[in-house]
N, C-alpha and C positions, 0 to 999 in steps of 0.2 A: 504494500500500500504506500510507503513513503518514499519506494521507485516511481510506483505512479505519479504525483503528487510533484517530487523534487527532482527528478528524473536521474542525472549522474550528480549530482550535487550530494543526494542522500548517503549515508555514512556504509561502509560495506558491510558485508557478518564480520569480518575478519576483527573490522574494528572497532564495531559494536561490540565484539566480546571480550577485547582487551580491554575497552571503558569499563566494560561491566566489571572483569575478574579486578581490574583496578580498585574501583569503588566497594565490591565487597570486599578488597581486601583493606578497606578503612580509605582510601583517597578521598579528599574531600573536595578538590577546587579541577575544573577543569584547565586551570593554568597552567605553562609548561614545568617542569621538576626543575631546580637550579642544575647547570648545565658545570663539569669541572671546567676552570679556565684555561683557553686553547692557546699557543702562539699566534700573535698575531703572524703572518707573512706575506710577503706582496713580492710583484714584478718587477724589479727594477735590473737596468744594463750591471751594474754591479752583480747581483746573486746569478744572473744568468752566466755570467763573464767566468765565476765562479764555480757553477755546476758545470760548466762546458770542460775546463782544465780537471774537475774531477774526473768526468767521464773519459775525457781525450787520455788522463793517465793509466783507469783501469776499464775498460771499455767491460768489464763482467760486474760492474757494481750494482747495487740493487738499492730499489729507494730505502727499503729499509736500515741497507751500510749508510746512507746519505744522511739519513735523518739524525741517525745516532751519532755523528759527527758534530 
């Protein structure tokens, strides 16, 4: 019924059951959970300039060797 009604807007089972198992498991606010805080990171000619000599050094490195650097 609330396909009918809202068409793709309406929420799916998937995620209607996640609200639900939420809320009986005591959730109270539909606002998002505090999130840990991430690096910021961005584009600049600098980190590019930098990941390029990484790579051009070990061409088998993996984002994960990158990150951890």
């Amino acid at each position: 019924m609330l396909v009918r009604v809202y068409e793709n807007q309406a929420l799916s089972m998937k995620c209607l059951n996640e609200w639900f198992t939420s809320f009986r498991e005591g959730r109270e606010s539909v606002s998002d959970s505090p999130r840990s805080e991430r690096l910021m990171t961005f584009v600049s000619d600098e980190n590019i300039e930098k990941m390029s000599k990484l790579v051009e050094k070990d061409r088998r490195l993996t984002v994960r060797r990158i990150v951890g650097r």
